[in-house]
C-alpha positions in Angstrom: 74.3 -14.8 14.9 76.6 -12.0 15.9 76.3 -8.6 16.7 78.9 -8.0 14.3 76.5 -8.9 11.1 75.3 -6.1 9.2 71.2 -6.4 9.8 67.7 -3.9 9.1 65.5 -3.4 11.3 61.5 -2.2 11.6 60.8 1.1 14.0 57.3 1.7 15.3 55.0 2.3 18.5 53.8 -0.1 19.0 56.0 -2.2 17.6 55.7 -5.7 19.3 53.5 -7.1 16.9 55.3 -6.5 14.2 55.8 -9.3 11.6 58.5 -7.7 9.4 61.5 -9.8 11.6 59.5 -13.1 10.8 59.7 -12.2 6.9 62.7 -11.0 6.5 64.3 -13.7 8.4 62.7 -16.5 6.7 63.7 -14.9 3.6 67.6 -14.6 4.5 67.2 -18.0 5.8 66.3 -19.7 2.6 68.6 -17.4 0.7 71.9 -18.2 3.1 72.5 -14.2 3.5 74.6 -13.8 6.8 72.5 -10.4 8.6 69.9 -9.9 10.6 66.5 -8.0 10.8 65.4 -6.7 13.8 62.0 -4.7 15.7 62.8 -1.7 17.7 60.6 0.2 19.7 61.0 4.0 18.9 58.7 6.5 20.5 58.0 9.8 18.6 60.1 11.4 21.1 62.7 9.2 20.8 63.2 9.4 16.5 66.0 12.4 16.4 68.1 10.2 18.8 67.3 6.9 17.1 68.6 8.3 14.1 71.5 10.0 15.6 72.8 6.9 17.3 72.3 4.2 14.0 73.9 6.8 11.8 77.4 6.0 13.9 76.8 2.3 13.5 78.4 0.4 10.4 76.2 -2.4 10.5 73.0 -0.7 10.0 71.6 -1.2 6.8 68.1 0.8 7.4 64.8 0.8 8.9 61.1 0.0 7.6 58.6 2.5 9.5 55.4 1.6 10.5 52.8 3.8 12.5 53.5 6.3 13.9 56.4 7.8 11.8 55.8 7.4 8.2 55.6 11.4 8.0 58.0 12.3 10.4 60.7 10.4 9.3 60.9 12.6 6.1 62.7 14.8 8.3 65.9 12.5 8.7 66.2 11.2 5.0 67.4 12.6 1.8 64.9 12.2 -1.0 66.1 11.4 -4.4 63.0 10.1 -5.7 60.8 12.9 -5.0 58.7 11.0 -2.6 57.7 13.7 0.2 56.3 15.4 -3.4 54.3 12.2 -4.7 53.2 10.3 -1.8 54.2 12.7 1.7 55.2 9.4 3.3 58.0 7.6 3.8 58.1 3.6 5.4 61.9 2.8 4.2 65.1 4.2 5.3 68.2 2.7 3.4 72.0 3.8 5.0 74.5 4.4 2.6 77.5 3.7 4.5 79.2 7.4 4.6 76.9 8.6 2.8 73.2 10.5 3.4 70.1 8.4 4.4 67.8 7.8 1.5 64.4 7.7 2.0 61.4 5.7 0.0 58.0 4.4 -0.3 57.6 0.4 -0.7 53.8 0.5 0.6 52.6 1.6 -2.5 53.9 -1.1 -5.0 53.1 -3.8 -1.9 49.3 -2.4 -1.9 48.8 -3.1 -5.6 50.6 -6.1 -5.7 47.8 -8.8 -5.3 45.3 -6.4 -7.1 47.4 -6.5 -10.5 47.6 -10.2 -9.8 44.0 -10.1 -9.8 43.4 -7.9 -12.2 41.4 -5.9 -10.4 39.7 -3.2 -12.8 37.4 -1.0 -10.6 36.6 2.9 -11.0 36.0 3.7 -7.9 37.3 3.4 -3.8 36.7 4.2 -0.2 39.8 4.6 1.3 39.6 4.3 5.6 42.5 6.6 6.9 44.4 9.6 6.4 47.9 8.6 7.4 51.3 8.3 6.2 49.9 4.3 4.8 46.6 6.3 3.7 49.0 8.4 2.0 50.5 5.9 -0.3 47.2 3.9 -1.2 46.1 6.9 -2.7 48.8 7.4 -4.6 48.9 3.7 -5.6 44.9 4.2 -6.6 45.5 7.1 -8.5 48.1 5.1 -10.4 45.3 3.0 -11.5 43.5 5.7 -12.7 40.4 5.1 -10.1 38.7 8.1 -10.6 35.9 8.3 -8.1 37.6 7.9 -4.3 36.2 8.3 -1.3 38.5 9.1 1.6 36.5 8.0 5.5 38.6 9.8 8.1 38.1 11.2 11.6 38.6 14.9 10.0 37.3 14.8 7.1 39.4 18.5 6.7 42.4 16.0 6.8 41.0 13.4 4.4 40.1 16.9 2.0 43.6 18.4 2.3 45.0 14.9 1.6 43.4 14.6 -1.6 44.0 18.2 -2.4 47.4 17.9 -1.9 47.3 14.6 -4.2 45.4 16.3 -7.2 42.5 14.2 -6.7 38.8 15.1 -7.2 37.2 12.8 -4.6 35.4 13.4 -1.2 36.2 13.3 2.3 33.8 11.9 4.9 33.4 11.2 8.8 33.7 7.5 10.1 30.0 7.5 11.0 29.4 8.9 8.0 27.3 5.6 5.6 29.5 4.1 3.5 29.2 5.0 -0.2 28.9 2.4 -2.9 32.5 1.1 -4.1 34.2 -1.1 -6.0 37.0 -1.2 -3.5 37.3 -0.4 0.4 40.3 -0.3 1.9 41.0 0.1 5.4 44.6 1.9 6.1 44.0 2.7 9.8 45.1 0.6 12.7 41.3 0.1 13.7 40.3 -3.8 14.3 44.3 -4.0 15.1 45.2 -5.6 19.0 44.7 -3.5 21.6 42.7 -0.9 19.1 39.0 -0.2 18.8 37.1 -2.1 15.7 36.0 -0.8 12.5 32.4 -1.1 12.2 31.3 -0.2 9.0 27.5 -1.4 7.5 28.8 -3.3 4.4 25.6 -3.4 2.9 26.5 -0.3 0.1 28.8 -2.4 -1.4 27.8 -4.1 -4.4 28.5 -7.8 -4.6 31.2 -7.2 -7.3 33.2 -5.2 -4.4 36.7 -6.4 -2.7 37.2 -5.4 0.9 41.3 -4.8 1.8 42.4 -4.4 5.3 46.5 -4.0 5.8 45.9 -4.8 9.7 47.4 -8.0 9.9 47.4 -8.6 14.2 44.7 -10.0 14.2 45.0 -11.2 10.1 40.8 -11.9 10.9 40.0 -8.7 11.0 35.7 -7.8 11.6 36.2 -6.0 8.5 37.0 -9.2 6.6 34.6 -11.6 8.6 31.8 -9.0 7.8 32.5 -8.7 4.0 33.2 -12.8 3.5 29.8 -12.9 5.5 28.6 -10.9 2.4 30.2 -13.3 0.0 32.1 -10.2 -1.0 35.9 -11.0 -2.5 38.6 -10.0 0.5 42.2 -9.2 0.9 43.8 -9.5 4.1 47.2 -7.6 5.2 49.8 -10.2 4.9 49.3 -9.8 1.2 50.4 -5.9 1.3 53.0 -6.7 3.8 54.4 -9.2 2.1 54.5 -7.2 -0.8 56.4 -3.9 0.7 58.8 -6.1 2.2 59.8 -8.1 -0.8 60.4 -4.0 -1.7 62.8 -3.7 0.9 64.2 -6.8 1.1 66.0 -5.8 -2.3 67.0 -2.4 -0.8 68.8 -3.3 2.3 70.0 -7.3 1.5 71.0 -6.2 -2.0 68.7 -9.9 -3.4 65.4 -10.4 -4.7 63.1 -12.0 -1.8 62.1 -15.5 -3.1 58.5 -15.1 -3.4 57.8 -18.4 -5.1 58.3 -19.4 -1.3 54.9 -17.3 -0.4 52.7 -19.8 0.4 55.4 -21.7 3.2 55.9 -17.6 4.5 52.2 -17.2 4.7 51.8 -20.1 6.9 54.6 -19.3 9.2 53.1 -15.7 9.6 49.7 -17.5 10.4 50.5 -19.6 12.9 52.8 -17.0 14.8 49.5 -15.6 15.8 
């Protein structure tokens, strides 16, 4: 390839094990679409210039965001969809050549992807994390009209304001805090990532009808999951929500539907890339 070819690209730090280039090029593979998709390392000091410099290049189709921009990004992007109202994060930055970067959220619809596949029906959820991904699991949650979350968060203040700011009656608690009884727990930090401290959380709350969802997927055997399988407890790892928010994007920057009936050959290319 050329670096003539129009191509996306993921921003992040750290950003090295990022999986988004492995998706996104498999799927432009098996579709025949002539681009790229790229990882770039972008330091919070470094976002105004980032965006200052791909705004002058014509092959730049836009940018997922992963940690630690998802919030500071809404201050580069136009937002016709009214998501710095709904969810206060953005992770997908589309360039509209001559035209205004437009901003939006794919992390939601990729978190509730597998659990509408499952048909997951539970009332209530512990969400880990108050960051820009915390941000839109809460939103996709309250979309499912859970009505009894739980939000585990360094500050708790943070985790408060967060569902404040959401319209949310729920509770905000301190990672030593026990862990209440839920139907669902979802980790949205980067805990049990590489390089990152674990989650260690006593499972024993949850009741046996519980699923446990982490989005880390470096390592994609988190302790989280091993602890709840060892529990028998139903799990969801984070290819399944990454996989989903790209398929998102994909659309947005490539202009094609990813081919998802191709999941289970992506999933065990992402797998053995560990």
């Amino acid at each position: 390839m050329t670096d003539t070819l129009p191509y996306a690209e993921v921003i992040g730090d750290p950003i090295a094990h990022s999986k988004s280039p492995l998706i996104h090029g498999f799927w432009l593979d098996a579709l025949d679409i002539e681009a790229e998709y790229r990882k770039t390392h972008v330091t919070p000091d470094g976002l105004a210039a980032y965006f200052l410099q791909r705004r002058a290049d014509p092959d730049w189709l836009g940018c997922n965001v992963t940690i630690p921009h998802k919030i500071a990004v809404m201050d580069y992007a136009d937002d016709p969809g009214g998501v710095r109202e709904r969810i206060g994060a953005m992770n997908t930055i589309a360039s509209e050549i001559g035209g205004p970067l437009i901003g939006t959220n794919t992390d939601a619809g990729g978190f509730l992807q597998p659990l509408l596949r499952d048909g997951w029906k539970g009332r209530s959820a512990v969400l880990v994390g108050a960051g820009g991904a915390a941000r839109a699991i809460l939103f996709a949650l309250a979309s499912l009209d859970v009505t009894d979350i739980t939000i585990m968060a360094r500050d708790p203040a943070k985790g408060q304001a967060l569902l404040d700011r959401a319209g949310i009656r729920g509770r905000a608690i301190g990672l030593s805090d026990a862990l209440p009884a839920a139907d669902l727990l979802v980790n949205a930090t980067s805990l049990g990532m590489v390089g990152q401290p674990v989650l260690d959380l006593d499972l024993s709350p949850l009741p046996d009808s519980a699923t446990v969802y982490d989005i880390v997927y470096a390592p994609l055997e988190t302790g989280l999951l091993n602890a709840a399988r060892a529990r028998g407890l139903k799990t969801l790892d984070g290819l399944e929500m990454l996989i989903g928010q790209a398929a998102l994007a994909f659309d947005i920057f490539f202009d094609a539907q990813a081919p998802r009936d191709l999941d289970e050959e992506l999933r065990a290319l992402l797998t053995a890339a560990e």
